[in-house]
C-alpha positions as CSV (number, residue, x, y, z in Angstrom):
1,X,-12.4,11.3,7.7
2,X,-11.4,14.6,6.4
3,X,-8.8,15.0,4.0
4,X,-7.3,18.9,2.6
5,X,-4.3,19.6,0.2
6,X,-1.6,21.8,2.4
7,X,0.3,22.2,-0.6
8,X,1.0,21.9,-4.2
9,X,4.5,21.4,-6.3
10,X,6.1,20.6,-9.3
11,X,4.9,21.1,-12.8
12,X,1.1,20.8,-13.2
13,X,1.4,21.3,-9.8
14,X,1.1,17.3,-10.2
15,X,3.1,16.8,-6.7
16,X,1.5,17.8,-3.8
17,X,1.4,17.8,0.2
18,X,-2.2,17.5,2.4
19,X,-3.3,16.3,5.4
20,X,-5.9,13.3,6.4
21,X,-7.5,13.5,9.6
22,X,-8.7,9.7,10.4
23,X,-9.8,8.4,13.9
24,X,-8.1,10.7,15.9
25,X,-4.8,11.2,13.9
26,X,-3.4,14.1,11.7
27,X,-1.3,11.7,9.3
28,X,0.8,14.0,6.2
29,X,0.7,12.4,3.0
30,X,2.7,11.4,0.5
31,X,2.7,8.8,3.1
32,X,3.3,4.8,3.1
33,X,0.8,2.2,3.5
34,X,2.9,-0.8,5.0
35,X,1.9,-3.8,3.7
36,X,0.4,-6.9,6.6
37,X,0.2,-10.2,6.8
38,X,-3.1,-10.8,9.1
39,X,-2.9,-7.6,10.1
40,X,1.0,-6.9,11.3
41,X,4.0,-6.2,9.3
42,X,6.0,-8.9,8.2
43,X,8.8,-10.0,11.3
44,X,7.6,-7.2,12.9
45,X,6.0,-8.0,16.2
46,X,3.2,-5.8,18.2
47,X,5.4,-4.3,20.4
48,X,7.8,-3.3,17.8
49,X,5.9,-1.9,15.7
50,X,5.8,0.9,17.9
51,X,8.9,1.7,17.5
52,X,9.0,3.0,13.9
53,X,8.4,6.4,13.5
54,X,5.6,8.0,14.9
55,X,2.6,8.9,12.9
56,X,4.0,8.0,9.6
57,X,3.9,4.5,10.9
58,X,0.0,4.5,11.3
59,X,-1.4,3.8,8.1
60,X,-1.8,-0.6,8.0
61,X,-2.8,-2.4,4.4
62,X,-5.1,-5.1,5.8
63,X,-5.7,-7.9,3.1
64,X,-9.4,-9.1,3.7
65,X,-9.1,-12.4,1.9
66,X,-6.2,-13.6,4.3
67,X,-8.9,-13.8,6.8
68,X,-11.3,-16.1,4.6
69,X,-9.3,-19.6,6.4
70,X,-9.6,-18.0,9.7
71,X,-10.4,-17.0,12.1
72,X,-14.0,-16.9,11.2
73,X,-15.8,-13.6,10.3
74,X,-18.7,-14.2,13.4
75,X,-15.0,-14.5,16.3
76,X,-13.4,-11.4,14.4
77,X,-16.8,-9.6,14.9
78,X,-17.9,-10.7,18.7
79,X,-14.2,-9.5,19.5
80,X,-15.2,-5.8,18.2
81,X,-13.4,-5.4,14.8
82,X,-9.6,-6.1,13.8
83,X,-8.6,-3.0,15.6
84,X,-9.6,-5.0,19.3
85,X,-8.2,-8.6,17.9
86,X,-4.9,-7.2,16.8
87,X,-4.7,-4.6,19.8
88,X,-4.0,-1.9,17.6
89,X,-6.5,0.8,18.4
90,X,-4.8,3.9,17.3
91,X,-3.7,2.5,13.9
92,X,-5.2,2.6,10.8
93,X,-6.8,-0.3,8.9
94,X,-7.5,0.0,5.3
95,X,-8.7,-3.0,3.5
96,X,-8.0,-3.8,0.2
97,X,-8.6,-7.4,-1.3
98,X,-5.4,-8.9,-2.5
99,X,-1.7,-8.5,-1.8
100,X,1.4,-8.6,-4.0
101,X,2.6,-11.5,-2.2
102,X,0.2,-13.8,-0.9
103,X,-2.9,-13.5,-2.2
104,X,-2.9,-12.5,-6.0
105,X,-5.6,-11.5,-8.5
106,X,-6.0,-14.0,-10.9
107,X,-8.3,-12.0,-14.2
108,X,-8.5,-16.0,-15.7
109,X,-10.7,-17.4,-12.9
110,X,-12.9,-14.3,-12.2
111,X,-16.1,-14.0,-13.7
112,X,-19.3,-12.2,-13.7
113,X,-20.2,-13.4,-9.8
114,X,-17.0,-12.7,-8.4
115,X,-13.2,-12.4,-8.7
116,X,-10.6,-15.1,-7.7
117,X,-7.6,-14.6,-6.1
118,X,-4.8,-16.8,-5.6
119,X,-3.8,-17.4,-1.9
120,X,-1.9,-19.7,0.2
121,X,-4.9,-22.2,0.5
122,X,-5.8,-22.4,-2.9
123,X,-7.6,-20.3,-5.6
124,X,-10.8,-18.2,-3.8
125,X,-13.8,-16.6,-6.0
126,X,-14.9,-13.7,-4.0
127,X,-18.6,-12.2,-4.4
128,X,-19.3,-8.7,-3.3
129,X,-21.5,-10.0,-0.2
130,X,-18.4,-12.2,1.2
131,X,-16.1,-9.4,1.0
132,X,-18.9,-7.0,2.8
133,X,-19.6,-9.9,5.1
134,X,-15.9,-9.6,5.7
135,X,-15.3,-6.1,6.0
136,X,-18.4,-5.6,8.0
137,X,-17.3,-8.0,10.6
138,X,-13.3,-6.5,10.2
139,X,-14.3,-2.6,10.8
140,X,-11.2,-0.9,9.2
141,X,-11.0,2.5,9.0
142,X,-11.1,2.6,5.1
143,X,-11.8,0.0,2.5
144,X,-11.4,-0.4,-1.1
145,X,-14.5,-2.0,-3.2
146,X,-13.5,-5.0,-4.7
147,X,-12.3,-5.1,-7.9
148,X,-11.7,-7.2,-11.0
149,X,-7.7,-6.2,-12.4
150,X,-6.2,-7.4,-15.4
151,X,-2.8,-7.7,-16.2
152,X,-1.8,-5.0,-18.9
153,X,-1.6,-7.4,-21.8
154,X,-5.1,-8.8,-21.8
155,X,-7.3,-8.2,-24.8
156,X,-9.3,-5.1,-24.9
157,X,-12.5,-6.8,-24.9
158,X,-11.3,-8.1,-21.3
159,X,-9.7,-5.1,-20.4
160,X,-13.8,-3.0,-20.6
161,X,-15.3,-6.2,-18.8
162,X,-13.1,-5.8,-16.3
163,X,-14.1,-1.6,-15.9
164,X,-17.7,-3.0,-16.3
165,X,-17.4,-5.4,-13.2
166,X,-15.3,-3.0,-11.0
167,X,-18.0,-0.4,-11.3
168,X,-21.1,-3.1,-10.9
169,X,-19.3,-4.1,-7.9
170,X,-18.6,-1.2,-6.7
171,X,-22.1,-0.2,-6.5
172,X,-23.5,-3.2,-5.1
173,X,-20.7,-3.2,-2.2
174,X,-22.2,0.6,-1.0
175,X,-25.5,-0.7,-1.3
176,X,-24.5,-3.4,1.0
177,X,-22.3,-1.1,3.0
178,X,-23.8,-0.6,6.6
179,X,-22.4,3.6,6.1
180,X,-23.4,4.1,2.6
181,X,-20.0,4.2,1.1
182,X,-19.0,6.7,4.0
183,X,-15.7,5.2,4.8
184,X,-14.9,3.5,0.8
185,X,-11.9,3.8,-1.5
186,X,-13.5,3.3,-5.0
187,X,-11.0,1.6,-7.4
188,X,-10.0,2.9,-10.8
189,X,-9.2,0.0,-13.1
190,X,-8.1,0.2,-16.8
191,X,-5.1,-1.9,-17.5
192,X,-2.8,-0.5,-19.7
193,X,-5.5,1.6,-21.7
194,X,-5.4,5.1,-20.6
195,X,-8.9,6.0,-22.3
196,X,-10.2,2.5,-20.2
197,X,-8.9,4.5,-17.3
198,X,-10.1,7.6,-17.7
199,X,-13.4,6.4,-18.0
200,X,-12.9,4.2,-15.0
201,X,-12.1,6.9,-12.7
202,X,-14.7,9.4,-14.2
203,X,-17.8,6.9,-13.4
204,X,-16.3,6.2,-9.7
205,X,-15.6,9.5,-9.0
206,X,-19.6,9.7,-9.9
207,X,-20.0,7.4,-6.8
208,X,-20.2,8.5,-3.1
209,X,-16.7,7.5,-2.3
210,X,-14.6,9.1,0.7
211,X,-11.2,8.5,-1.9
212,X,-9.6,6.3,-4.8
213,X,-7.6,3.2,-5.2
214,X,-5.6,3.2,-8.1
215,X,-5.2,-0.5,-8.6
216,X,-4.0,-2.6,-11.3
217,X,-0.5,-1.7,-11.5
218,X,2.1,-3.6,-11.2
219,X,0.8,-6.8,-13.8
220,X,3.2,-6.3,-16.5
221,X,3.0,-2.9,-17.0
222,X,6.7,-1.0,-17.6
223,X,7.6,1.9,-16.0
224,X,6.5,4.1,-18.7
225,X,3.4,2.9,-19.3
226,X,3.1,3.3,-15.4
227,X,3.2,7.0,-15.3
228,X,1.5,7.7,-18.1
229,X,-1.5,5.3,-16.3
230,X,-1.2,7.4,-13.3
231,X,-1.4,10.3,-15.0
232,X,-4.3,9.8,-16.9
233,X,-6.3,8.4,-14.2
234,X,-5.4,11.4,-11.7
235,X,-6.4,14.1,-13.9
236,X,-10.1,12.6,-13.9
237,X,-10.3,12.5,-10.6
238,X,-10.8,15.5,-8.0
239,X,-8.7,16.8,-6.3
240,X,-10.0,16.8,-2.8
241,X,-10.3,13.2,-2.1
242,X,-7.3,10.9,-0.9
243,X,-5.7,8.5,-3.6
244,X,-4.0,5.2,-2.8
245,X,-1.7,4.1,-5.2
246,X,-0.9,0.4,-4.9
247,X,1.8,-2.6,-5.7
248,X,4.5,0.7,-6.9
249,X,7.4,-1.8,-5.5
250,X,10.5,-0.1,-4.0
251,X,11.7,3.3,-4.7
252,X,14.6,3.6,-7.3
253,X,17.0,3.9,-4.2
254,X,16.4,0.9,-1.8
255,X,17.4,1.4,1.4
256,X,18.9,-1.9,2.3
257,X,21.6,-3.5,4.1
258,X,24.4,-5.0,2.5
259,X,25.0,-8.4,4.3
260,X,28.6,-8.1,2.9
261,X,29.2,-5.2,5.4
262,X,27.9,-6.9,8.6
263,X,32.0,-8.5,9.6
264,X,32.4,-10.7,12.6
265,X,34.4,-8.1,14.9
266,X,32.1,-4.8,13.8
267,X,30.7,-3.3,16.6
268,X,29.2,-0.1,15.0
269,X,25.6,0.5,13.6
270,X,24.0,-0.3,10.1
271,X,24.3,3.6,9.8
272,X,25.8,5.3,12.3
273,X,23.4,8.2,12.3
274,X,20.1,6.3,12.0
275,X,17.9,6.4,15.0
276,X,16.5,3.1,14.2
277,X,15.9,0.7,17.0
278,X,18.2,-1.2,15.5
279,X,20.8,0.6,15.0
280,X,20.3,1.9,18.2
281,X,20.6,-1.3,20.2
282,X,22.6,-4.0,18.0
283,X,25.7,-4.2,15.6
284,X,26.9,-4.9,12.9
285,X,28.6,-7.9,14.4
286,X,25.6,-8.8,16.1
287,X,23.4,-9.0,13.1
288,X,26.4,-11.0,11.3
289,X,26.0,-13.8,13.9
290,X,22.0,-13.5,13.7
291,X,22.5,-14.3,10.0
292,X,25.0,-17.0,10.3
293,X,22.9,-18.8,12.9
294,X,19.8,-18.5,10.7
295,X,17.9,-16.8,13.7
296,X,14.6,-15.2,12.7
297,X,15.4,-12.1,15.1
298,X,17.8,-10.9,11.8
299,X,14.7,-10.8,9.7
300,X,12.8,-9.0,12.3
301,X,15.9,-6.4,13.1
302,X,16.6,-5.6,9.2
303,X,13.0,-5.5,8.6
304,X,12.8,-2.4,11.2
305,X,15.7,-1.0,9.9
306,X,14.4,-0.9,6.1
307,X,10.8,0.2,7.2
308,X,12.4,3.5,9.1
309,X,14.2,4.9,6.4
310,X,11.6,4.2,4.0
311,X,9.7,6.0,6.5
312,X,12.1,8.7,6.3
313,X,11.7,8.9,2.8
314,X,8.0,9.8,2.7
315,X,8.8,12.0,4.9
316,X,11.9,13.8,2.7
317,X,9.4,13.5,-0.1
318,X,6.7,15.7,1.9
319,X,9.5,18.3,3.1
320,X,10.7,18.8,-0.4
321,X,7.0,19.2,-1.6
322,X,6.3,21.8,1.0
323,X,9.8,24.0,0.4
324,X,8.7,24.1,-3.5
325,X,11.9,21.5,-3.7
326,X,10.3,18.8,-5.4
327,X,11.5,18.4,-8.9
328,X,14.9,18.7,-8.2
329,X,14.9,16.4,-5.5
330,X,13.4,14.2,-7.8
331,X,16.1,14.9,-10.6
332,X,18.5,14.2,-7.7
333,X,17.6,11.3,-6.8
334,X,17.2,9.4,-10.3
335,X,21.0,10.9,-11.1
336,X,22.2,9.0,-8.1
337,X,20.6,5.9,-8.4
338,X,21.9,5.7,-12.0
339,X,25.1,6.4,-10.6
340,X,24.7,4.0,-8.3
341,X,23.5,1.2,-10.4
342,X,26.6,2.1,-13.0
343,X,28.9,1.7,-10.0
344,X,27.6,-1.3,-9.2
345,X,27.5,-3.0,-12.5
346,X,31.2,-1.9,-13.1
């Protein structure tokens, strides 16, 4: 994996544009990890998923711990990785334990061995050798070490265990890590204390690590508090490494459909310029009786739909980065969803 910043933006030149080169692809960052369930998109099939845009689409969040119930770790490893059991060879897996959704981090139930997560077959404790065992026998392309977050109003005695594990385990996962930390993420952890975090991300930036997970967000934590996490953590770490930033939710402007919009007799596209699969094979009308009927092929239709445009706005998010355009594409964008939140209230 190689990974170089193409270009910088905003003030602090905080925003900024590179390039990762990772098992064969040239992906552009800013770009979106999309979230898995077993290793595909949720409603989205295998053969749809290729049509979503084209690298951007790449970049897959594998969840190791929905893999503890099955299939076992020894079938997952004969078959030659999750890359050969999903048939997804030119995509890239990263691994990170726990999801926003499914399997949760519960700070209560972790301890000193391991941390617990909640998941749809009850609560797991997770040791650093059963997620190596796991990732060894999974293969992705990049993996985060696990970690031990706290939501952000924990104690701050809890708050420096939880930095204390998170950098124990990370060491012990390298030294059980067949490459040496080669291919790891390391994860920064803090809470809501912004000296807990930059001490966090000073000590694993300290650790052979290919790039960063900033984890922990998104466990009460406002939006302020947010940035002012993110910044603090980012300016301890360097610059020339990849950084995942995890469980952000939506951007302020969701692109969604309205369900109110989808009438009986409309034969037009969602949007009539979008170049969607979608939009470019079904209507409105269609996707009105899909919804009606309760047919799962709605799910599967929006879900494309959504996950292009939010594609497309990575992509917009690059392009204003690299024109110098940043910031007031930013401003922009926060006066229109205001306006569009005060239009809707009214």
């Amino acid at each position: 994996m190689r990974f170089a910043v193409t270009k910088v933006c905003g003030g602090g030149a905080k925003a900024r544009a590179g390039m990762l080169q990772i098992a064969g692809s040239n992906i552009e960052t800013p770009a979106l990890l999309l979230s898995t369930r077993k290793g595909l998109p949720a409603f989205v099939s295998r053969d749809l998923l290729a049509s979503l845009p084209l690298p951007d689409s790449l970049l897959l969040h594998v969840c190791p711990t929905h893999f503890m119930e099955g299939p076992p770790s020894k079938t997952i490893s004969n078959i030659g990785g999750l890359h050969h059991m999903l048939g997804l060879p030119d995509h890239i897996l990263i691994a990170a334990a726990g999801d926003s959704i499914e399997s949760l981090p519960t700070s209560e139930a972790s301890n000193k061995f391991g941390a617990s997560f909640e998941t749809p077959a009850g609560r797991r404790l997770v040791k650093p050798s059963d997620y190596m065992e796991l990732i060894s026998c999974m293969k992705p392309n990049l993996w985060a070490s696990l970690a031990d977050e706290v939501p952000a109003w924990v104690t701050e005695k809890r708050n420096k265990v939880s930095v204390e594990r998170t950098l124990r385990w990370l060491d012990a996962c390298i030294a059980l890590d067949e490459d040496s930390g080669a291919n790891t993420l390391g994860v920064v952890v803090g809470g809501s204390s912004i000296e807990l975090r930059k001490l966090c991300a000073t000590e694993v930036s300290k650790r052979n690590v290919s790039g960063f997970w900033i984890g922990g967000l998104g466990f009460g934590d406002s939006p302020e508090e947010r940035c002012s996490i993110l910044d603090a953590a980012v300016g301890c770490l360097p610059p020339e490494k990849p950084r995942v930033v995890s469980r952000l939710g939506l951007p302020g402007l969701v692109f969604q459909v309205s369900v109110m919009s989808l009438v009986q007799k409309d034969t037009s596209r969602i949007v009539d310029s979008c170049s969607c699969f979608t939009c470019q094979n079904h209507t409105r009308a269609y996707l009105n009786h899909l919804l009606n009927v309760h047919e799962m092929l709605a799910q599967i239709l929006l879900e494309i739909h959504n996950t292009h445009h939010y594609l497309c706005f990575f992509r917009l998010i690059r392009d204003t980065i690299k024109t110098g355009q940043f910031d007031r594409f930013r401003q922009q964008f926060v006066q229109d969803r205001r306006a569009y939140l005060a239009a809707a209230v009214i």
